[in-house]
Every structure is written in structure tokens, then in C-alpha cells.
N, C-alpha and C positions, 0 to 999 in steps of 0.2 A: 433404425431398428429399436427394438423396446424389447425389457427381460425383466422380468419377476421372479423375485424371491422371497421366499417368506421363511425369516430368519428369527421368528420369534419378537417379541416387543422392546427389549434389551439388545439389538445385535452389534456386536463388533463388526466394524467397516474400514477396511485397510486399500487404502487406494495407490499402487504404487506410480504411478503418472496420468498426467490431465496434458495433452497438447496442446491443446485451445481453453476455452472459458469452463470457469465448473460454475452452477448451479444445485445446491443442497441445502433442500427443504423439510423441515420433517410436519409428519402430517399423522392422524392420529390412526389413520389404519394400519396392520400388522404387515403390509408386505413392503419390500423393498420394490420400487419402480428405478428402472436404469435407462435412460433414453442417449442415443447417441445414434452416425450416420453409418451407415449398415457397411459391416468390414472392418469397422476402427474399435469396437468394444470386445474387450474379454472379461471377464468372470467366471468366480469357480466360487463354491463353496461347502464348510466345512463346518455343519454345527451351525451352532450361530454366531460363525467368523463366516466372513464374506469380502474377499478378495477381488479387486478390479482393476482396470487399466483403461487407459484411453486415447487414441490420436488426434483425436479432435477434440469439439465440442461436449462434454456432458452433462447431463441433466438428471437427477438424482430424488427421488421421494423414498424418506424413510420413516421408520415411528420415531414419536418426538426421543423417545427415551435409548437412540441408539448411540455409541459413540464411536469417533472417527479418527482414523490418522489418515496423514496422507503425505507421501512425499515430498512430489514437484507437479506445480501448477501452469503449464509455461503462459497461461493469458491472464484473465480477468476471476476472479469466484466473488460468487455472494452467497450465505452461511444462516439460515434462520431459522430458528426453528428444533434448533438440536438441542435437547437438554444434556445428552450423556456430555462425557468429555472430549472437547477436543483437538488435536495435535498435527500442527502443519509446518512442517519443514523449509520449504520453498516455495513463494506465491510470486512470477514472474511480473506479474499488472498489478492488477487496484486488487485491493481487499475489503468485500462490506461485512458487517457481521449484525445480527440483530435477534435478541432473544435465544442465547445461549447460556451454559453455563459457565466450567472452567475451561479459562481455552492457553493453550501456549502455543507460540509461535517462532521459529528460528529468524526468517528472512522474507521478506518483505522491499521487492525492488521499486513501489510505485505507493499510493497513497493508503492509509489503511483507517476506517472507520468501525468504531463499537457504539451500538447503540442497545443497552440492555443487557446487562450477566450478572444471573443471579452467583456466581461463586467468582476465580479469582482471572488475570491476564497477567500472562508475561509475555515480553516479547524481545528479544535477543540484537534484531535490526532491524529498523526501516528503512527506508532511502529515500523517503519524501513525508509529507505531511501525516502528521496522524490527530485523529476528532476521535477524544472518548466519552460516553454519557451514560451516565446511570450505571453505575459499576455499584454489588455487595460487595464484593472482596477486596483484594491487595491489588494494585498494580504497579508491576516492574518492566521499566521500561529502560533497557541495558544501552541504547542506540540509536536514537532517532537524530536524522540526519538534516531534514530541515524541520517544519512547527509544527506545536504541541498545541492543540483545544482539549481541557481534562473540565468534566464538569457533574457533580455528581456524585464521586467516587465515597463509597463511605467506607473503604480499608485502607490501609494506610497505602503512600504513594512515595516510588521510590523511580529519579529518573534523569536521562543523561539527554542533554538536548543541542542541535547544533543553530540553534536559529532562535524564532520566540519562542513564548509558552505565553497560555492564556488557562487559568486556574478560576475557577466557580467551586469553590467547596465551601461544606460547614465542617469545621475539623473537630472528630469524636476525641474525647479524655483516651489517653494512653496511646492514639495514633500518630505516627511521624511523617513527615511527609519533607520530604528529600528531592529537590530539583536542583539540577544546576544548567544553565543553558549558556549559548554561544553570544547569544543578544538580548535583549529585553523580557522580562516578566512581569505580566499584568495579575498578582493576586487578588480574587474579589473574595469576602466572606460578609456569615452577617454581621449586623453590629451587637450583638451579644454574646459572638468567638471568643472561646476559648480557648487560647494558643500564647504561648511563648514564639516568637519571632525569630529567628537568627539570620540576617540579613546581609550579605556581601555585593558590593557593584558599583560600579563607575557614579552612580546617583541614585538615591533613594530617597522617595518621597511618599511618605503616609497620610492618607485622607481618611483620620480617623481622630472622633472627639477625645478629646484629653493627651494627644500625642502632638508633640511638638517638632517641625520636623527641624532636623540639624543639617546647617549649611555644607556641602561640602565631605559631607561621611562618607566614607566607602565601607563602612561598616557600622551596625549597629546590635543590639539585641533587646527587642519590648515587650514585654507581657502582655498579653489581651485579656480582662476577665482571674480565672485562679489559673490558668496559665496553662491544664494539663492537656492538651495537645501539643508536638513539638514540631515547626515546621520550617526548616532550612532550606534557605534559598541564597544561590551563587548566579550572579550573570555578567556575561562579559559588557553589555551594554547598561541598562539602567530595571532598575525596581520600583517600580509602584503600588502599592497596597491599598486599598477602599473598599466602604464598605456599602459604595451604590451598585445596585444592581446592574443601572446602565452604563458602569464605568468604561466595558466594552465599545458601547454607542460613542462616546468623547474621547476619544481616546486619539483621534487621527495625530496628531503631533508627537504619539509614543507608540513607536516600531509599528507594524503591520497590523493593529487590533481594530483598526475603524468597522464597525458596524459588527462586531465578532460579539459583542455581551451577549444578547440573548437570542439572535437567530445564528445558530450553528449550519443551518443548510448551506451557507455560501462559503465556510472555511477550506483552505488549501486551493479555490479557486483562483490561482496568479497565471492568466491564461499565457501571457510570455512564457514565463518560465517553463508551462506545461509546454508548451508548443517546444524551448528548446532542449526541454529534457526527453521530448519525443519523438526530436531529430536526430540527436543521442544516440537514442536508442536503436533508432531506425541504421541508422549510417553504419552503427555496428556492425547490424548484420547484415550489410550490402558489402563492406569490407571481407569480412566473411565467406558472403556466398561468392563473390570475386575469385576469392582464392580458390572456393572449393571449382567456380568455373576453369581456372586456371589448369588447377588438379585432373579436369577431364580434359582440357585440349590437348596438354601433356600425355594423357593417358591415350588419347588419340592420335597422337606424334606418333607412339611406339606403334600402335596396332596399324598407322598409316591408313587410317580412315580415312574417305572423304571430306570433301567440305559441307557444313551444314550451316545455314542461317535463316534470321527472320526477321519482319521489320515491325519497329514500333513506332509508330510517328518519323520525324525524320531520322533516327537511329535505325541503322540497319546491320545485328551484330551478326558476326561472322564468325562460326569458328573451325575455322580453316586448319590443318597442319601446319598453317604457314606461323602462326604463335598467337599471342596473347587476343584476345575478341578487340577489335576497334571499331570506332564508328566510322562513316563516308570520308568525313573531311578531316575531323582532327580528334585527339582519345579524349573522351569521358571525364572532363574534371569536379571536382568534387563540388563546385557548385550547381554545377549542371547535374550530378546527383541529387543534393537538395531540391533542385525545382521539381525534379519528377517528384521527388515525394511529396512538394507544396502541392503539385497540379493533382496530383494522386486524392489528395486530402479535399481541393478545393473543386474535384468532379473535372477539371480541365480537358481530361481525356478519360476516353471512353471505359467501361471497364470490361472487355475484350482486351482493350493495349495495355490496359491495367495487369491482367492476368496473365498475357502472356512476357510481359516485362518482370514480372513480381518472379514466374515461372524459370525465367531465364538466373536470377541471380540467387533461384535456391538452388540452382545448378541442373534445374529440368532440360534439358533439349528437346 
């Protein structure tokens, strides 16, 4: 279904849940367009506050000049297009962002990319990778849990990192720019940077004329130029400083930056890792819906219901009064969990047994 609003050119848009993926576009006409699957969308509004919800999927056009909050995300959002402000609590998947302005963000469970704001970003936690580019303002960055691509930013930068960082700046007079990370730091600037240095880490090594590097320092402090940017960096692994552009491209021998300088498309792409932080995630909530099956057969013990079951490939779960759901021959172990979710991924079985498997452990019967 599809709903129309027209809330004026400036509307406030308070979203208090997204089930599935958000989609939020702004477009230069004055009405608000709402798409989502008929049943799952409410809206109400009030002036030009505009109120919504969602169970699934939604899809969203508004004028460029509205601004947003929004609670909880539970999938995927992509965000373009919006100049007002704005304000996202919890984003359960990926986060894209492109051509906004000021935006702040609490939580962020999976990868999060900015490409374009013209005012400032903060953001509270991520849980995986984050790609920034082209930022006016400040960026604070309270918690990023694995790596940092910053490139562009011309306010100052303020940030806590559990993994690399990778830094393309030209640093502005009176800006500070404050990292500290878990493992390696790649800073690039150009050669006519103007920055004071304050440098801590296992090894530090500068690729830059008239700087000498010193054997063995885990600390140093260098002046680039009259020195008025200030730009502190702490890493639990090593620091590198240069001031070639393709320093990124050379890099393979220091931490994860091989081919990261100047094509940004391919960052946070470490498809292992994705794959097992999306086993993770998955297994989560098979434990989960487990219980919550568990919870109805229990619930079925009392009311002394029948037996009900149904088969998915060679599983054929039952759930009987008799207890817990088992398979034919022997119960359910957790690698035999993973592989439905590999065959799931990799199309092995149909998506019929897909659905009605997926069905069984959000607790559907």
C-alpha cells in the first residue's frame, strides 16, 4: 500500500519502528510518499509532524528539506537526500548515508558508510566497519568496533577505534583531530600540511621530506609547516604518516590498507568475517526463536493440545506434548544449524523449505 502526505516543505518525521529495510529519499516535491506491504504501515499526522511505524519493509519520499528521527531499524536503511536533521537511535544492519546534513546516530549493529554532509556526524557505536567521505563539519566518533576509512572531513575529528584507521585529510589551522585505535593507523595529508603531530605506538614511521625517522620510538611530537592544526594519534599497533596519495595502494605489509588510498568502494569488504559475523548474528536468533518454540510446546502441554508437525528436507519437527521439537533420528546440533543457514545462503534448498523452516523457529506453527 502507498499513503500521501503533504506536510508542508520543512516536515518533521518521527518514525518510531522499521521491521525490515528503511529506504529515505528526499525529492523536491512537497508531499510525503510512504510505501510499504498492505497491513504493516501506520501513520497519523499532525501539522507538520508526521508520525509512522512499520512491520516490514518501508519506503519513504520526502522534500529534501524535511527532518527525521527515528527509533529502531531492525534491517538494512539507505538515507539521501535529506537536508533537515537527522536523528537515528538504533539501525539493526548496514547503514548508507549520502547527501545529508547534520546527522547523529546512537547504535549501529553492522557496517555504516557517509558519503557527503554538508553539516556535522556523531555517532555513539558501531559494531563493524565505518567509510566516511566528504564531511563540512565535526566528526565524533565515541565507538567504532572494528575499521575506520575518514577522508575528506574538514571539521575537526574526534575518535575511538577498535581495529585500523585509514585518514586522507588536509588538516585546517585551529582543527584537532584526535584518534586513537586498537591497531594500525595509516595517516595521509598533503605535503604542504600544516599540523603539529603528537604521535604514540608500538612504531612510527614518517614519509615525509625533512623528517628523520627515529629508530625504535614509541613516541614522538613533529611540526608540519607553522604547525596550527593539532592532530593526536594513539595506536595499539603501528603509525605511518605520508604524504603520497597512493600511500593506501602500498601499503599491504601495514595492517589491512592494501588497495584502501584512493578506491573507497571496496572498504569493510573482509568477506570471512562478514560471513561470520552473519552467522552470529543468524544463530542468535535461532537460539531465540528455540526458546520461543519451546515456550509454545510448553504452552501446549497445559492446553494438552494435539500433535502438530511438518517436514523440511530430512527434518521432520514435531511438536508433540510429548516435549522439546526433535528431529527423526537424533536432535538438532548447532552445526547442523549452521548448514541450513550455509544451504539457506548458498540456494541448496528450495525457498518453500526455506520458509517454512525460517516460519518454524520464529515460532510460527
Amino acid at each position: 500500500m502507498s499513503k500521501t502526505i503533504n506536510a508542508g516543505r520543512t516536515p518533521r518525521i518521527e518514525i518510531e519502528s522499521v521491521g525490515g529495510d528503511l529506504s529515505l529519499v528526499g525529492w523536491e516535491g512537497d508531499d510525503i510518499l510512504l510505501k510499504a506491504d498492505d497491513d504493516e504501515l501506520r501513520a497519523t499526522q499532525d501539522g507538520d509532524l508526521v508520525r509512522a511505524s512499520c512491520d516490514g519493509d518501508l519506503s519513504i519520499r520526502a522534500p529534501k528539506g524535511a527532518s527525521v528521527k527515528i527509533s529502531n531499524i531492525g534491517g538494512d536503511a539507505s538515507i539521501r537526500g535529506v537536508m533537515g536533521g537527522i536523528e537515528l537511535k538504533d539501525v539493526g544492519g548496514d547503514l548508507s548515508m549520502r547527501d545529508v546534513n547534520n546527522v547523529a546516530i546512537e547504535t549501529v549493529h553492522a557496517d555504516f558508510s557517509l558519503r557527503g554532509a554538508k553539516g556535522s556526524l556523531s555517532i555513539r557505536k558501531a559494531d563493524s566497519d565505518v567509510s566516511i567521505r566528504d564531511v563540512d563539519g565535526n566528526v565524533s566518533l565515541d565507538s567504532i568496533s572494528d575499521d575506520l576509512a575518514l577522508r575528506d572531513v574538514r571539521g575537526s575529528v574526534s575518535a575511538n577505534v577498535g581495529e585500523d584507521v585509514v585518514m586522507y585529510i588536509n588538516p585546517q589551522p585551529g582543527n584537532a583531530y584526535n584518534v586513537n585505535a586498537g591497531d594500525d593507523i595509516l595517516l595521509v595529508m598533503p605535503p604542504k600540511a600544516d599540523a603539529t603531530l603528537t604521535l604514540s605506538a608500538d612504531d612510527i614511521h614518517v614519509e615525509w621530506s625533512g623528517v628523520e625517522n627515529e629508530k625504535d620510538a614509541a613516541s614522538r611530537v613533529i611540526t608540519l609547516g607553522d604547525g596550527s592544526a593539532q592532530v593526536t594519534l594513539s595506536a595499539g599497533g603501528d603509525i605511518r604518516v605520508s604524504n603520497r596519495a597512493d600511500a593506501g595502494e602500498s601499503a599491504e605489509d601495514f595492517g589491512n590498507f592494501a588497495g584502501m588510498g584512493m578506491d573507497w568502494s571496496g572498504f569493510g569488504e573482509r568477506i570471512s568475517r562478514r560471513v561470520e559475523q552473519a552467522t552470529e548474528r543468524a544463530q542468535r536468533k535461532i537460539e531465540a526463536a528455540n526458546r520461543r518454540i519451546e515456550a509454545k510446546v510448553r504452552a501446549a502441554e497445559r492446553r494438552g493440545r494435539g500433535k502438530v508437525s511438518f517436514g523440511v528436507g530430512r527434518w521432520n519437527w514435531d511438536f508433540s506434548p510429548k516435549g522439546v521439537p526433535v528431529p527423526p533420528k537424533a536432535p538438532v546440533s548447532d552445526e547442523e544449524r549452521l548448514a541450513i543457514l550455509k544451504m539457506l545462503q548458498e540456494k541448496k534448498i528450495t525457498s518453500e523449505e526455506a520458509e517454512k523452516l525460517l516460519t518454524a523457529l520464529e515460532g510460527g506453527l
